[in-house]
C-alpha positions in Angstrom: 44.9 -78.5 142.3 42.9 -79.8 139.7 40.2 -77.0 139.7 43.3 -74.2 139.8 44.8 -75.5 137.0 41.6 -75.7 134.9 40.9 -72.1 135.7 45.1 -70.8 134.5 44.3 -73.2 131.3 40.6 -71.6 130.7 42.5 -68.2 131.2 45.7 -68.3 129.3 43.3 -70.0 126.4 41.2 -67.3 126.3 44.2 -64.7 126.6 45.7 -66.5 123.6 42.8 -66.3 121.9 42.1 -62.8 122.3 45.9 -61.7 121.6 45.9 -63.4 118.5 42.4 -61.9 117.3 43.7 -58.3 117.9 47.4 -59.6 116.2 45.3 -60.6 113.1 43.5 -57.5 113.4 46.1 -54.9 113.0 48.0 -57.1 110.6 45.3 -57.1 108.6 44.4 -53.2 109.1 48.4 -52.5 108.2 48.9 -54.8 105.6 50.8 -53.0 102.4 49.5 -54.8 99.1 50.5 -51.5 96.8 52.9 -51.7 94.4 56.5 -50.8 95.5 58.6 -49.6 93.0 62.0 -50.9 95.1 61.2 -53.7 93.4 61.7 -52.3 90.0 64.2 -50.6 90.4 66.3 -53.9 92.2 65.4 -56.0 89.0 66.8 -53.5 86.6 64.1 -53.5 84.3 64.4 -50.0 83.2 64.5 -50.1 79.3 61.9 -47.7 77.4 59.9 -49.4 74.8 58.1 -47.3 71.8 56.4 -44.1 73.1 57.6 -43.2 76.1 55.3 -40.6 78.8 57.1 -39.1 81.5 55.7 -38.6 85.5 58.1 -36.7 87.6 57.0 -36.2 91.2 58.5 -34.0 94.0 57.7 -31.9 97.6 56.9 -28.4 96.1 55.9 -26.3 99.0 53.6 -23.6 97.7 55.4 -20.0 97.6 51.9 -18.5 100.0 50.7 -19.9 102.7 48.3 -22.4 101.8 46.1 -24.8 104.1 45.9 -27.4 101.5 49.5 -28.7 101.2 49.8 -28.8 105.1 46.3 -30.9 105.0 47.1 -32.9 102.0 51.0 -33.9 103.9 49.1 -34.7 107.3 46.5 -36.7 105.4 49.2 -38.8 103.8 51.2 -39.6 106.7 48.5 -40.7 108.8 47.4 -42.8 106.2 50.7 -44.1 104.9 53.3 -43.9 107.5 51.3 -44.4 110.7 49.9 -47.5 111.4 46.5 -48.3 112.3 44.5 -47.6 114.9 47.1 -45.0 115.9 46.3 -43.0 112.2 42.8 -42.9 113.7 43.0 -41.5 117.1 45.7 -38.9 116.2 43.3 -38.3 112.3 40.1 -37.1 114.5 39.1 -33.8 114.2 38.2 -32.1 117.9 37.4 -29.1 117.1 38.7 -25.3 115.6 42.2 -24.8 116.5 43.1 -21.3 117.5 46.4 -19.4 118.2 47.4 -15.5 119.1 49.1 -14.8 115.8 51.2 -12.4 118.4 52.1 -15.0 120.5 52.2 -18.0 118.3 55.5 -20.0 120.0 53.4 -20.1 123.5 53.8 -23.7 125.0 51.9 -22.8 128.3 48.5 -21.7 128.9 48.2 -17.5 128.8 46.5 -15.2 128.4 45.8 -14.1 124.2 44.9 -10.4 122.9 43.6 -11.9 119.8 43.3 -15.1 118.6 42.5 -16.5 114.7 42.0 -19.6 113.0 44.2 -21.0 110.7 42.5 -19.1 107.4 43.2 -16.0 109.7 39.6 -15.2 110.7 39.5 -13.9 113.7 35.7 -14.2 114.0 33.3 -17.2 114.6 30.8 -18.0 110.9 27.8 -16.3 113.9 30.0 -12.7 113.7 31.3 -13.5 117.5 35.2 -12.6 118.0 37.2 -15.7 119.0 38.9 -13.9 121.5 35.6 -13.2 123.3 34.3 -17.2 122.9 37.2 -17.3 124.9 36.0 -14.2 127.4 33.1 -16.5 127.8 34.7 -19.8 128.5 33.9 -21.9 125.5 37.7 -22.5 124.6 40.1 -24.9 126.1 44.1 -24.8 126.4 45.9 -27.7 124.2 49.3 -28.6 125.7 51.8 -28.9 122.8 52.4 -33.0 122.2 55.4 -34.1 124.5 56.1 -36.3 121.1 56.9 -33.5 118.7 60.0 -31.5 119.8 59.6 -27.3 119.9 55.8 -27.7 119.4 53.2 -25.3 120.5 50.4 -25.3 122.5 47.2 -23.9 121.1 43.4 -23.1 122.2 40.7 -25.3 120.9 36.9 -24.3 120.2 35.4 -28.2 120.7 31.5 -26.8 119.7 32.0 -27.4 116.1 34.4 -29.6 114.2 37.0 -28.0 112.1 36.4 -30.3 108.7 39.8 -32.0 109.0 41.7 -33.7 111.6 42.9 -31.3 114.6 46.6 -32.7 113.9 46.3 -31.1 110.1 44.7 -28.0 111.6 47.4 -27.4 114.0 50.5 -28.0 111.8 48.8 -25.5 108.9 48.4 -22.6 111.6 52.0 -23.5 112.6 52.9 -23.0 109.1 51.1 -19.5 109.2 52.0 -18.0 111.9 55.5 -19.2 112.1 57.1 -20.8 109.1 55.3 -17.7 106.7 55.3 -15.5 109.1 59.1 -14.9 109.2 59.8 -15.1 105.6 60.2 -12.0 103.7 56.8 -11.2 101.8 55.7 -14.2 103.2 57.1 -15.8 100.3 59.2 -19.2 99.8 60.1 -19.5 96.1 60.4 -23.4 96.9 57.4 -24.7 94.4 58.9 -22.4 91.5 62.4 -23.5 91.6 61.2 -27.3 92.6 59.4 -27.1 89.0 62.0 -25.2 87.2 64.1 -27.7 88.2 62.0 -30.5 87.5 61.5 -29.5 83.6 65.3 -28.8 83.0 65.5 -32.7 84.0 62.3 -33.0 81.7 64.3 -31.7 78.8 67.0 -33.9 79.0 65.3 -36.9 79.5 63.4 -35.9 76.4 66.7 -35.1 74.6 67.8 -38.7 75.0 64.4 -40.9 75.5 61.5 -41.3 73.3 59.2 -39.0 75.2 56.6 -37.8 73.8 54.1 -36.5 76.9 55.9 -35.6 80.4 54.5 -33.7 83.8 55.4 -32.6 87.0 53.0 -33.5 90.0 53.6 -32.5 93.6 54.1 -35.5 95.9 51.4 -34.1 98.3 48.6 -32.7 96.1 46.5 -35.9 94.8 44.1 -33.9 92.4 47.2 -32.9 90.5 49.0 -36.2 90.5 45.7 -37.4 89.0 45.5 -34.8 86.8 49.2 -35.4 85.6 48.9 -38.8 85.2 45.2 -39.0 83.2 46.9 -36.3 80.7 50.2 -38.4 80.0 48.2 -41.8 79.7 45.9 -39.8 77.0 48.9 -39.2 75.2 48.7 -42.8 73.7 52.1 -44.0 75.2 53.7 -47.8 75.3 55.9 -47.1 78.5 55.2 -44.7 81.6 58.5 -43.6 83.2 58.5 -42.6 86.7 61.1 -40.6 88.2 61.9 -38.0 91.5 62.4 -34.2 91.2 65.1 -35.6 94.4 68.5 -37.0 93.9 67.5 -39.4 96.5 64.3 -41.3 96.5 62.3 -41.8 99.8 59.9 -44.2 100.7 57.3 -42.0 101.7 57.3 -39.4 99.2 58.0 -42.1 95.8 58.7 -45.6 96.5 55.9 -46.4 97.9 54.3 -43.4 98.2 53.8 -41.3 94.8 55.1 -44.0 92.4 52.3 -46.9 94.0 49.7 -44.4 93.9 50.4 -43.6 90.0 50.7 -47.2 89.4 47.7 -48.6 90.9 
């Protein structure tokens, strides 16, 4: 009796042990030290004092189909809204993702005419078509993720890595063959009138405020939230406002999204 119950004890101490190592592990990998601007916003402190600069962020969808916003969106949300190690194993990049722009709402394996990547080349970089890499064999069938409702599936060339996670890869040939696609021209007017509307709210906080250096910054393009935010903090300013193209403010996109990343 004596020996059994020194073996559960030696097992469940070890099972403690190793629970608790993996429980300090991911609290550690998903701890949130940034700057959250709830905070801010709870304590009221909202006066402007002497010279004022203005950041105004916002989703702006480009007007044309362009792989960058769709890589730039999948790249913040697995690094800001999924946790870790999940971020990692959905972020890796398996290969070139591939879809028959004729038959790009297929969710079972058939069999393409044609099939491009998401830039629209419909040739490997060695001149060889992708639809006869496929004639050969060297592409595999992708079942669309059971997780994500009215997705696709897609065929994947696994030789050669793609430069970006497979994820971002997918959702930006969605985006082209789809969402584009079926717009008139191709064209959404969504980043023009997003900015439009973003400097009418520009003049008026100017009209009542202080301001003497403001900018717009799209919530999903860091190079130009960088960009926005060096020019306004050359301006010599006492205060920098931030503020939300939206009526309503979302965690992911300002709170603790945009508005920690301009702060810290």
């Amino acid at each position: 009796m004596r020996t059994a119950m020194r073996v559960i004890w030696g097992g469940t101490w070890r099972t403690l042990l190793f629970f608790a190592v993996v429980g300090a592990g991911l609290w550690w990998m998903n701890r949130n030290d940034r700057w959250d601007a709830n905070s801010v916003i709870n304590s009221k402190d909202n006066h402007v004092t002497g010279k004022a600069g203005l950041i105004v962020v916002g989703l702006a969808q480009p007007e044309q189909f362009e792989p960058k916003f769709f890589v730039n969106f999948l790249d913040k949300l697995l690094s800001e809204a999924i946790p870790w190690p999940i971020n990692v194993l959905a972020g890796g990049d398996n290969g070139i993702v591939l879809i028959d722009p004729q038959h790009p709402h297929a969710s079972v394996r058939f069999e393409p005419t044609a099939l491009a990547d998401l830039y629209g080349n419909t040739k490997d970089v060695d001149g060889v078509a992708w639809i006869e890499k496929y004639r050969r064999g060297e592409l595999r069938w992708e079942n669309p993720s059971e997780t994500v409702p009215h997705d696709i599936g897609h065929f994947l060339y696994p030789a050669r890595q793609q430069g970006m996670s497979t994820a971002a890869a997918k959702t930006s040939a969605k985006a082209r063959y789809i969402y584009y696609a079926r717009l008139p021209g191709g064209i959404l007017p969504h980043y023009r009138q997003t900015v439009d509307m973003a400097r009418a709210g520009i003049a008026i906080a100017r009209r009542d405020n202080p301001i003497i250096a403001a900018e717009f910054a799209d919530a999903f393009d860091p190079s130009q939230k960088e960009a926005a935010v060096r020019r306004v903090l050359d301006s010599d300013i006492d205060t920098l406002i931030l503020a939300s193209v939206q009526p309503i403010h979302s965690d992911f996109e300002e709170l603790k999204g945009s508005f920690a990343a301009v702060h810290n």
